[in-house]
Backbone as CSV, one residue per row, in Angstrom:
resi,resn,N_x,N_y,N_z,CA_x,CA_y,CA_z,C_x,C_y,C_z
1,UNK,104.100,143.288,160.945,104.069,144.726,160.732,102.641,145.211,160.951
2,UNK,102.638,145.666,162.071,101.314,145.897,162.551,100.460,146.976,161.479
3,UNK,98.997,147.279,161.250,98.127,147.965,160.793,98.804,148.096,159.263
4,UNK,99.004,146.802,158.647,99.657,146.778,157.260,98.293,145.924,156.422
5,UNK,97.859,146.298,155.678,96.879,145.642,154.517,97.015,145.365,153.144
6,UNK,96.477,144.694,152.696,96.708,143.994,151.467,95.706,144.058,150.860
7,UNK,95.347,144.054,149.630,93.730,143.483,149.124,94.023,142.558,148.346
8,UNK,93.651,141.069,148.516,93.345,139.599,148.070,92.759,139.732,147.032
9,UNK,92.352,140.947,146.876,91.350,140.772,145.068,89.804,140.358,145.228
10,UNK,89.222,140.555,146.816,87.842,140.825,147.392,87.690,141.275,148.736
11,UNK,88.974,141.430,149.418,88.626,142.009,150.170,90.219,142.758,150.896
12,UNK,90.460,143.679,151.979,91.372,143.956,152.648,91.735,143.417,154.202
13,UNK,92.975,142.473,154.151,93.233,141.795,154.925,94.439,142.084,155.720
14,UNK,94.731,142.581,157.185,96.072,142.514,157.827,96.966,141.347,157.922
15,UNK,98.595,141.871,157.349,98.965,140.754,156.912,100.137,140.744,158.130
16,UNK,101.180,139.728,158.457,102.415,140.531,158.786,103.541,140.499,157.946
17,UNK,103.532,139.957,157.056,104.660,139.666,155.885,103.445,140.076,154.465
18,UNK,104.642,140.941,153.714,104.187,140.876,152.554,104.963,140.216,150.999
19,UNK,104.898,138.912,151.301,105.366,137.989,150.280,104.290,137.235,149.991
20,UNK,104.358,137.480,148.856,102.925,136.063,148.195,103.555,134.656,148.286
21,UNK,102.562,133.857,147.623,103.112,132.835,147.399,103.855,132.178,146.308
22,UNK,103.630,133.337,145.136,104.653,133.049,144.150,105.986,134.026,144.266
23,UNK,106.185,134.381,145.481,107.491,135.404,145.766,107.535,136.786,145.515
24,UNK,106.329,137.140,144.628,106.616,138.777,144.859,105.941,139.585,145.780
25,UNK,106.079,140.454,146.150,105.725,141.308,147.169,104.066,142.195,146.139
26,UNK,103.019,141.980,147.613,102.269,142.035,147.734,101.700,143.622,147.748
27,UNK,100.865,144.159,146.855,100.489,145.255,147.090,99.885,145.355,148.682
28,UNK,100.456,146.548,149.272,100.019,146.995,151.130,99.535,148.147,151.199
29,UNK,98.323,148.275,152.099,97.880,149.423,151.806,97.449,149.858,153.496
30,UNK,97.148,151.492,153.557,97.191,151.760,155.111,95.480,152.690,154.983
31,UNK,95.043,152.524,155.968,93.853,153.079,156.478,93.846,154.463,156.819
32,UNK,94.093,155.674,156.574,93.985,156.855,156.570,93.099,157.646,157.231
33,UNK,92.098,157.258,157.437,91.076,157.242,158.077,89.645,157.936,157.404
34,UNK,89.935,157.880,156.185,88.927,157.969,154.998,88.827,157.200,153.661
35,UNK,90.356,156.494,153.958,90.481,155.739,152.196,91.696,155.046,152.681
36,UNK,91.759,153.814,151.733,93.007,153.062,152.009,93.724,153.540,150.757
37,UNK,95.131,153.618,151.195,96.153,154.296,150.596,97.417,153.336,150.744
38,UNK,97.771,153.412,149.489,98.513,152.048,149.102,100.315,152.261,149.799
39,UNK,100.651,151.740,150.411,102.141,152.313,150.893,103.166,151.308,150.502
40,UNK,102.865,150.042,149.865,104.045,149.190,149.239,103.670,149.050,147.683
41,UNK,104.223,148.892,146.956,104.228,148.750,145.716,104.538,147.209,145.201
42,UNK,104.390,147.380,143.866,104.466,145.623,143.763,105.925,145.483,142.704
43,UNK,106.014,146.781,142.763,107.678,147.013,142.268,108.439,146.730,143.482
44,UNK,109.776,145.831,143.498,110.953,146.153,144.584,111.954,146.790,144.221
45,UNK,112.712,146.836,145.226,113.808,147.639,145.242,115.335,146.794,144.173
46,UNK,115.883,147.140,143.084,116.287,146.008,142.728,117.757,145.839,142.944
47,UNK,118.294,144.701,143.036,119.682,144.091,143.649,119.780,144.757,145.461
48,UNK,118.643,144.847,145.315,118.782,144.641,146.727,119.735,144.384,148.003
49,UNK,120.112,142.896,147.287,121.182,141.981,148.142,122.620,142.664,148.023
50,UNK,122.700,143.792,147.301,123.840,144.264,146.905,123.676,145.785,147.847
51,UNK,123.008,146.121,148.418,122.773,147.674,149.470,123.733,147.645,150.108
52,UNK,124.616,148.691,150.176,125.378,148.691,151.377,125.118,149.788,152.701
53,UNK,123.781,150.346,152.531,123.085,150.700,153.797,121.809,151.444,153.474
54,UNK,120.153,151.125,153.729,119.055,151.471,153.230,118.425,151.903,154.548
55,UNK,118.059,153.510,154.633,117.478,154.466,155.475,115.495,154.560,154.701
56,UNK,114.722,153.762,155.498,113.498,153.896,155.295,112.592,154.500,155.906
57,UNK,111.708,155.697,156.357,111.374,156.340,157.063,109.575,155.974,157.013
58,UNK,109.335,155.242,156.406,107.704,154.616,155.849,106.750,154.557,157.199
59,UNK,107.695,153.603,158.000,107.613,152.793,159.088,107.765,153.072,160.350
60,UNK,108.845,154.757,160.414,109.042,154.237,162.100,108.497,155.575,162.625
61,UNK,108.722,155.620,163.554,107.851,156.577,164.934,108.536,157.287,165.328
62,UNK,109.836,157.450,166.124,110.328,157.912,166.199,112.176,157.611,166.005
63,UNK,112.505,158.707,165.396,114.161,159.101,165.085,114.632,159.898,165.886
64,UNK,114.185,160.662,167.020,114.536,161.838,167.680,116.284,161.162,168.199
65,UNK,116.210,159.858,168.774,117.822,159.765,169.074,118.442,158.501,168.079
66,UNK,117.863,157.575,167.661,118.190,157.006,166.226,117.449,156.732,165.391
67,UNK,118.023,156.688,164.107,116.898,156.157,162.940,117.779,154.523,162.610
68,UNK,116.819,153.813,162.755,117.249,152.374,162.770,117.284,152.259,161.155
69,UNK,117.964,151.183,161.337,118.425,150.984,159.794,117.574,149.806,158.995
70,UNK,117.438,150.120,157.420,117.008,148.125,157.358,118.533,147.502,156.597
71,UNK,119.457,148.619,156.208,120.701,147.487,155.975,121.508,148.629,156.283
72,UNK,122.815,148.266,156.977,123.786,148.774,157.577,123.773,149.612,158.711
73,UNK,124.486,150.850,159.020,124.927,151.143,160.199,123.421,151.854,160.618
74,UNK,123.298,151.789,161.933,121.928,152.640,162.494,122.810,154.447,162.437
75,UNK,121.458,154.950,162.008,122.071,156.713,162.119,121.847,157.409,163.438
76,UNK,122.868,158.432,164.437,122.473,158.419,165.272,122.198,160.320,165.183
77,UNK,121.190,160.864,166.137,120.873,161.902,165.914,121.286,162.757,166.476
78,UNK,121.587,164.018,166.034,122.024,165.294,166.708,120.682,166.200,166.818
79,UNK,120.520,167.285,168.116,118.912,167.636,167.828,117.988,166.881,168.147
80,UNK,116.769,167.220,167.425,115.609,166.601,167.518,115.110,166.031,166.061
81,UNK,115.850,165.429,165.108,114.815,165.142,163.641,113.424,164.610,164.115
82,UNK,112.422,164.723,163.723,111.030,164.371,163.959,110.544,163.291,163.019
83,UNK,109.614,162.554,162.959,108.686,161.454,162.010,107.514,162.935,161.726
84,UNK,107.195,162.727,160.618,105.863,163.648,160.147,105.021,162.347,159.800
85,UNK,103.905,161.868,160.607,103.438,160.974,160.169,102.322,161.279,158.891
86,UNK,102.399,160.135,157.997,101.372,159.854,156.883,102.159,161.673,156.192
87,UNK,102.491,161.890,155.484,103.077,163.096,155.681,103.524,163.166,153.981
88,UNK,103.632,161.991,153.231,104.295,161.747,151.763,103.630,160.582,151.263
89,UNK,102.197,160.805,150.437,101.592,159.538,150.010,101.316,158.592,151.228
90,UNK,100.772,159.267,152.316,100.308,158.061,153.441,101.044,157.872,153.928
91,UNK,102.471,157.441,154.113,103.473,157.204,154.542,103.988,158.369,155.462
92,UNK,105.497,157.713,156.420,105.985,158.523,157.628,107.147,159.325,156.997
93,UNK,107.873,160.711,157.087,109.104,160.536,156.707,110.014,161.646,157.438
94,UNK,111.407,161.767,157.745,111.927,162.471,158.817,111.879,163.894,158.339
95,UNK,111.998,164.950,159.375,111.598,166.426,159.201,113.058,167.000,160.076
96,UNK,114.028,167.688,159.294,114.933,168.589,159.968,115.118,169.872,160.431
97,UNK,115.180,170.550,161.510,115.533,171.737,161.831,116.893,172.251,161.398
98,UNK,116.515,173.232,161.453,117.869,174.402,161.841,119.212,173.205,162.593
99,UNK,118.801,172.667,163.370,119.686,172.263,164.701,119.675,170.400,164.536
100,UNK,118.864,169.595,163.558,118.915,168.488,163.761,119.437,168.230,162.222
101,UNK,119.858,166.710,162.769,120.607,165.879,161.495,121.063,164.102,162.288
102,UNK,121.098,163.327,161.350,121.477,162.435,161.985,123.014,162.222,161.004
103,UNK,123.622,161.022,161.487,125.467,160.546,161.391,125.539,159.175,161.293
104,UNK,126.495,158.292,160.795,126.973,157.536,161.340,128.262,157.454,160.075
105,UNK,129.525,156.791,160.568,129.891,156.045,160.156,130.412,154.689,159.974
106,UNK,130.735,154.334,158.548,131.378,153.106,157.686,132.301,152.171,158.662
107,UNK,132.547,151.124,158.534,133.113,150.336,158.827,134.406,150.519,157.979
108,UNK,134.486,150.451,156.771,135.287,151.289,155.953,135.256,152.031,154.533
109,UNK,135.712,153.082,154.273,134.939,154.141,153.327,134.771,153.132,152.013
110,UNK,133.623,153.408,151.343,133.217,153.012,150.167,133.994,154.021,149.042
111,UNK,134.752,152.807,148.229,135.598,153.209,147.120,134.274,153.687,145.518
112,UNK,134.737,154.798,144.887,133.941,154.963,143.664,134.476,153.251,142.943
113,UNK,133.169,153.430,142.010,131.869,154.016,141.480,130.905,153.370,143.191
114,UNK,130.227,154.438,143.228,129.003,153.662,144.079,128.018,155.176,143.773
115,UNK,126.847,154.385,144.097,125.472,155.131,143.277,124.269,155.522,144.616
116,UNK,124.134,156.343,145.206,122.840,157.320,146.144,121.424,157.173,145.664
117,UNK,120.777,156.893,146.063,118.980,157.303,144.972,118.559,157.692,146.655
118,UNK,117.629,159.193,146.488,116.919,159.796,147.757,116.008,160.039,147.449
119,UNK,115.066,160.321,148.206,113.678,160.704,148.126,113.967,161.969,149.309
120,UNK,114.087,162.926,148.661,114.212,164.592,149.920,112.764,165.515,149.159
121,UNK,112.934,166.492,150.063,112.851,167.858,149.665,113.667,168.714,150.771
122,UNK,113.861,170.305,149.685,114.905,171.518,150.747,113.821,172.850,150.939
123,UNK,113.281,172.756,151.931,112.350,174.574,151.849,112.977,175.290,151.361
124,UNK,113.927,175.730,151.782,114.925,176.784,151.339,115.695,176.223,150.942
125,UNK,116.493,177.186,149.848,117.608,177.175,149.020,118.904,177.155,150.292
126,UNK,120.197,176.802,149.154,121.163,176.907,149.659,121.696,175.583,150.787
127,UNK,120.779,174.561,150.883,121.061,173.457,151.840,121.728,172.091,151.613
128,UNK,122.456,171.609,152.308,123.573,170.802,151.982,122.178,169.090,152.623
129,UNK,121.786,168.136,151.951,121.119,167.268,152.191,121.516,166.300,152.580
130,UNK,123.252,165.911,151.884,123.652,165.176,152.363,125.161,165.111,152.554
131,UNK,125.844,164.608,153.346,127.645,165.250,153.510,127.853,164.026,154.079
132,UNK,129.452,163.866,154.619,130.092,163.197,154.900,130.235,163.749,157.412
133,UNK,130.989,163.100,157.745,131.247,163.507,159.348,132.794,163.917,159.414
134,UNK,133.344,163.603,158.389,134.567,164.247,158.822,134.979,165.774,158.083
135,UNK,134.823,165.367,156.604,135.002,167.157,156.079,134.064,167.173,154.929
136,UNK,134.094,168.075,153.949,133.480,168.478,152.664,133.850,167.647,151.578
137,UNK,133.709,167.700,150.494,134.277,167.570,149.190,134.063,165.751,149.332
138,UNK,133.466,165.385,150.529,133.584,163.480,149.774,132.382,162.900,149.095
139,UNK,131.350,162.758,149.522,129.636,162.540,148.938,128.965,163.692,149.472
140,UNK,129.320,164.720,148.780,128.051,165.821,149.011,127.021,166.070,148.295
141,UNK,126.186,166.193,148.418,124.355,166.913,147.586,123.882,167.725,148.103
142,UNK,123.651,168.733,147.784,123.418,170.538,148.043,122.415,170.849,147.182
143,UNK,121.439,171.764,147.589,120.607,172.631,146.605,121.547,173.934,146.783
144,UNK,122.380,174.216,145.375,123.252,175.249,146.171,122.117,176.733,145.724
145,UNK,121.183,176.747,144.901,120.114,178.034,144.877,119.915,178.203,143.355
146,UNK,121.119,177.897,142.765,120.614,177.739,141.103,120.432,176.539,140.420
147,UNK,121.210,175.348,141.430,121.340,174.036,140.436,121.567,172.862,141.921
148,UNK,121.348,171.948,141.672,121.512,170.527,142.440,123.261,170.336,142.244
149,UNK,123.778,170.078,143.260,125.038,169.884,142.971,125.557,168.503,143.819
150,UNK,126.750,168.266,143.093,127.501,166.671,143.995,128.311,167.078,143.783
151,UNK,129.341,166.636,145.157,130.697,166.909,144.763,131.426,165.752,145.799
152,UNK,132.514,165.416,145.225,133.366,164.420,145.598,135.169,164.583,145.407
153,UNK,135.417,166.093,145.448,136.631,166.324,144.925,136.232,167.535,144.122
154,UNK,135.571,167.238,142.761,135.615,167.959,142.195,133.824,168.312,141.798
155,UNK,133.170,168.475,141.062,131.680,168.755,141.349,131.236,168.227,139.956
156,UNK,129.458,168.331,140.080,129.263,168.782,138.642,127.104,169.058,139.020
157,UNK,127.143,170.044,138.476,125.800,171.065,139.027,124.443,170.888,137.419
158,UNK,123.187,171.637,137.929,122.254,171.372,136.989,120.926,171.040,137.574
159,UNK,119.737,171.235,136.882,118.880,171.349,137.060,118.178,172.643,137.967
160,UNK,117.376,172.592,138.430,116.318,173.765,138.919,115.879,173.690,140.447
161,UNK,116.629,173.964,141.278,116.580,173.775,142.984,114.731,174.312,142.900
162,UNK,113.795,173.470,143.310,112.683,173.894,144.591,112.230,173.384,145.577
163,UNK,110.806,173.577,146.420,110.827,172.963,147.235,109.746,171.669,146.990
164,UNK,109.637,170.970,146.050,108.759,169.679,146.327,109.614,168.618,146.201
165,UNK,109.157,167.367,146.986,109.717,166.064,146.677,110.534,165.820,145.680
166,UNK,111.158,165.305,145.272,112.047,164.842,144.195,112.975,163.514,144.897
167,UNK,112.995,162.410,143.950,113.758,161.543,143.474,115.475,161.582,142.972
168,UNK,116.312,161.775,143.811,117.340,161.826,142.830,118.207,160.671,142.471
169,UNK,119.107,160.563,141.893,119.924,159.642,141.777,121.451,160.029,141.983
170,UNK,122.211,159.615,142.268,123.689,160.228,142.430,124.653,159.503,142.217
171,UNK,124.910,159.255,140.780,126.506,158.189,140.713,127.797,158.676,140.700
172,UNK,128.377,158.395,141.337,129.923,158.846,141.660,130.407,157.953,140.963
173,UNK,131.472,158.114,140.464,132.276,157.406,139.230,132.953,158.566,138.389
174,UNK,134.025,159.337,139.069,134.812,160.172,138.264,134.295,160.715,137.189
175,UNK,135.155,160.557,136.406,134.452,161.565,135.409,133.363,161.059,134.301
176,UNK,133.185,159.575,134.510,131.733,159.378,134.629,130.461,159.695,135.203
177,UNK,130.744,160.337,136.235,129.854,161.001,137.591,128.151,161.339,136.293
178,UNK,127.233,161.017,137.249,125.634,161.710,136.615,124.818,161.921,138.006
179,UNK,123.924,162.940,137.816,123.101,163.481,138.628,121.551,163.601,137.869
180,UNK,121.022,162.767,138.189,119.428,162.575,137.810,118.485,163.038,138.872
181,UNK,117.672,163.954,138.642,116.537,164.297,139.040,115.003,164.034,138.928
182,UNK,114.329,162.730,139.767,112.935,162.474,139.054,113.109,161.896,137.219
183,UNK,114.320,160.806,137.144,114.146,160.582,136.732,114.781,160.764,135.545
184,UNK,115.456,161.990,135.121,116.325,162.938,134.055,117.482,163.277,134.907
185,UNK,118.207,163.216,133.807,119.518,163.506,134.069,119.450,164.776,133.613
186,UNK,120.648,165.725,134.850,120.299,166.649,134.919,121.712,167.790,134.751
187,UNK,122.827,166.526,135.166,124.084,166.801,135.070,124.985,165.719,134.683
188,UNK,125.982,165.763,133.706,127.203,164.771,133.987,128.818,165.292,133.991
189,UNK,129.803,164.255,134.584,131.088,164.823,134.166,131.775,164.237,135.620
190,UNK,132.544,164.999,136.056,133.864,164.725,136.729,133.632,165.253,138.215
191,UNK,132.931,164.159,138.927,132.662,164.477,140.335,133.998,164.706,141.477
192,UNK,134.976,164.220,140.570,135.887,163.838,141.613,135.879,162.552,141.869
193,UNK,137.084,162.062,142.392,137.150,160.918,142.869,137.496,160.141,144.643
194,UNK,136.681,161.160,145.388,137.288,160.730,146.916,136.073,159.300,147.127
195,UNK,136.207,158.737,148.296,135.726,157.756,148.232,134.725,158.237,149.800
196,UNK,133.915,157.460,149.983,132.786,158.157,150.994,133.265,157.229,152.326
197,UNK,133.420,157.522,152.916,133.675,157.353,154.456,132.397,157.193,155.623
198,UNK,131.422,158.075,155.342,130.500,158.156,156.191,129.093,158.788,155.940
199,UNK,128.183,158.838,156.701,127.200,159.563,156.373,126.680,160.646,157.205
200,UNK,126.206,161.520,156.633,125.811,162.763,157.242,124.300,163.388,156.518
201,UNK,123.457,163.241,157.160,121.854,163.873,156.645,121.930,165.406,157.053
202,UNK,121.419,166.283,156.288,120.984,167.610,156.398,122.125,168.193,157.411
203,UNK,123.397,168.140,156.943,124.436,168.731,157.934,125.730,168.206,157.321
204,UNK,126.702,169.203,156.907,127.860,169.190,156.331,128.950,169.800,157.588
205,UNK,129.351,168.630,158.629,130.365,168.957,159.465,131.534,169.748,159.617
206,UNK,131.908,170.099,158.210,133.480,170.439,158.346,132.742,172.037,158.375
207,UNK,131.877,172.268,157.919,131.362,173.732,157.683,130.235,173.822,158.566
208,UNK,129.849,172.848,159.832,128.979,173.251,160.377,127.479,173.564,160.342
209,UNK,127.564,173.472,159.222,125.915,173.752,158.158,125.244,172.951,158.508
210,UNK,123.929,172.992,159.422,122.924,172.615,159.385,121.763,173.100,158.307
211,UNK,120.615,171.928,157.578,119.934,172.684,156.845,118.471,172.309,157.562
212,UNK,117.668,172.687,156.787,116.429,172.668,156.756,116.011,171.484,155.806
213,UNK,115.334,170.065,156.103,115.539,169.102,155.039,114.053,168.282,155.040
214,UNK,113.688,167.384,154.390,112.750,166.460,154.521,113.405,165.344,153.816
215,UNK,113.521,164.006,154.144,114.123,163.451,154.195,113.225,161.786,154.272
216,UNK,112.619,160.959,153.101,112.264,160.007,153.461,112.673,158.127,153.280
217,UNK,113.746,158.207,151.932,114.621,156.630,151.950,115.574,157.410,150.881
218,UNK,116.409,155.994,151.329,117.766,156.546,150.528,118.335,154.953,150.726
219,UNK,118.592,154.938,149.590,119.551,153.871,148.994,120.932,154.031,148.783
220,UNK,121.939,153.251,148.910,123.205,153.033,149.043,124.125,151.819,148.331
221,UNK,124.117,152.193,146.789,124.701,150.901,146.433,126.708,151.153,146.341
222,UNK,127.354,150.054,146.520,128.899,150.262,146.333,129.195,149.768,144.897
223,UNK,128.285,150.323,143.814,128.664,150.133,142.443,127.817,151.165,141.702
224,UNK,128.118,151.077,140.683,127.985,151.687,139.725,126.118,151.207,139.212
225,UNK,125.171,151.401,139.311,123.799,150.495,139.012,122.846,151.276,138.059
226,UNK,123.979,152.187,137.118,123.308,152.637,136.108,122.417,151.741,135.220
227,UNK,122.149,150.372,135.371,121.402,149.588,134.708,120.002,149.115,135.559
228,UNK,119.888,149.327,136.634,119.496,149.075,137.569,118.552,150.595,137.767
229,UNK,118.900,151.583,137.500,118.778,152.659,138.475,117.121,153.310,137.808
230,UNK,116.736,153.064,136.779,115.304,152.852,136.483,114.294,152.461,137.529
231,UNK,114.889,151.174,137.184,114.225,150.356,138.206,113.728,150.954,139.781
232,UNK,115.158,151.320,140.196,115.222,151.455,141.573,114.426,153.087,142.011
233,UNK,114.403,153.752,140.483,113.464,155.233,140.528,111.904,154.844,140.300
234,UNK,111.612,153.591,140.053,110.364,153.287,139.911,109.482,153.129,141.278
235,UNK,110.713,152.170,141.985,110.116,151.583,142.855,109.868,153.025,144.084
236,UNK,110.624,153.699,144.033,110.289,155.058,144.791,109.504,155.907,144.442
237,UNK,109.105,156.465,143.063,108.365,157.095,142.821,107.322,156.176,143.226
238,UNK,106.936,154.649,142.568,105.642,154.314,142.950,105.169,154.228,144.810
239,UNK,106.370,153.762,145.368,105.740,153.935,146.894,105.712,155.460,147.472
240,UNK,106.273,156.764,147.215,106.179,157.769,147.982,105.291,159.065,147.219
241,UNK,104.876,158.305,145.746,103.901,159.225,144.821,104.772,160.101,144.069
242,UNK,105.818,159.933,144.050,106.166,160.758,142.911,107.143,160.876,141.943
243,UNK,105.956,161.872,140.688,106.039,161.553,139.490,107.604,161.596,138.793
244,UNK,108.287,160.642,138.120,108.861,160.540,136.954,109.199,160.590,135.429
C-alpha cells in the first residue's frame, strides 16, 4: 500500500502491510504535506470475518465507473461520484451530485436482523443516503428534514438532520429495529420487516431520487451486532475523526 507510514516508536517508516508482529494492526499514518496524519487506527473493525459487504473510500482514486469493494459485490456507478482526496481526517472519501450514485446487487437478499454502520454526511435536507435498486420501503436511510429515518416496511425516525459527518448505526430487526447516531441512540421500534436485496448509495430507484451525499465506509453485517456495534463505532470514529 503505497505512501502508507507507521511510526516504530523512533522513527516513520513505509510499510506495505500493516500487521505487527504480535497480530494487531499497526498505527498508519499519511504525509499531508505539513504533518503526518494518522489514517489507520489501532482499533479494528470487529467480527470482521462475519461482513457481508465493506465499501472503504480511505484508499482509492477513483469511483467515477466503480467503487471496488474490500468484501462483497463491487458498486457500479451511475454519473460521475468523485474521490475528494484527504478530504475527512487525511483520508479520501466519495462526493455525490444531483446525477451520481453507485448500485449493485446481492447474490441473494439478506434476511433481518442484519445491522449498517456509515460514515456520511447530507448538505441538504430531505436526502435519501441509502436505498435499495429495485423499490422503496426495503433498507432505506433518509435525512427526511426533521429526523434521520429507516425504513424497511414500516419506519422509525429521530434525532436532528445536519450537515456534518456523522457515524450511524442501523439495525433492522423488526420491532427491535434501533437507529444510533455518533454513537446514541436516537430512535427505536418497528422498522418493518422486508429483507434487503441490494444496494443503492445516494439514490432511491423506485422514486428516482437522486441526492446530494458524502459518503466514506460502510459496513454490512447479516446479524444483529448490537454487542459488537461499540466497537465497530470506535473503530470509525477513531480512523475518520469523528467524535462519539
Amino acid at each position: 500500500m503505497p505512501g502508507i507510514n507507521y511510526y516504530d516508536g523512533s522513527s516513520f517508516s513505509e510499510v506495505a502491510a500493516l500487521e505487527q508482529s504480535d497480530g494487531q494492526t499497526a498505527p498508519a499514518y499519511r504525509w499531508d504535506g505539513s504533518e503526518w496524519v494518522k489514517i489507520y487506527p489501532t482499533s479494528a473493525i470487529p467480527d470482521s470475518d462475519d461482513l457481508h459487504y465493506h465499501y472503504d473510500a480511505s484508499d482509492k482514486t477513483d469511483v467515477s465507473t466503480t467503487w471496488a469493494t474490500e468484501v462483497g459485490p463491487d458498486l457500479s456507478a451511475t454519473g460521475s461520484p468523485s474521490i475528494v482526496s484527504g478530504g475527512l481526517n487525511g483520508l479520501n472519501y466519495v462526493s455525490y451530485s444531483d446525477s451520481d450514485y453507485h448500485e449493485a446487487t446481492f447474490a441473494s437478499a439478506v434476511s433481518q436482523p442484519d445491522q449498517i454502520f456509515i460514515v456520511f454526511r447530507t448538505p441538504r435536507s430531505n436526502d435519501y443516503i441509502l436505498g435499495t435498486t429495485d423499490q422503496n420501503n426495503r433498507h432505506d436511510f433518509k435525512d427526511d428534514g426533521d429526523n434521520w429515518t429507516c425504513r424497511a416496511g414500516s419506519f422509525v425516525s429521530g434525532g436532528s438532520p445536519d450537515d456534518s459527518w456523522h457515524i450511524a448505526s442501523l439495525l433492522f430487526n423488526g420491532s427491535n429495529s434501533a437507529l444510533r447516531i455518533d454513537g446514541t441512540q436516537v430512535a427505536s421500534g418497528n422498522v418493518g420487516g422486508n429483507a434487503y436485496p441490494s444496494i443503492s448509495i445516494s439514490h432511491l430507484s423506485s422514486y428516482g431520487t437522486v441526492a446530494t451525499a458524502d459518503v466514506a465506509e460502510i459496513l454490512h453485517y447479516p446479524a444483529d451486532k448490537s454487542d459488537v456495534q461499540t466497537d465497530a463505532e470506535a473503530y470509525l470514529s477513531d480512523k475518520w475523526g469523528i467524535s462519539i
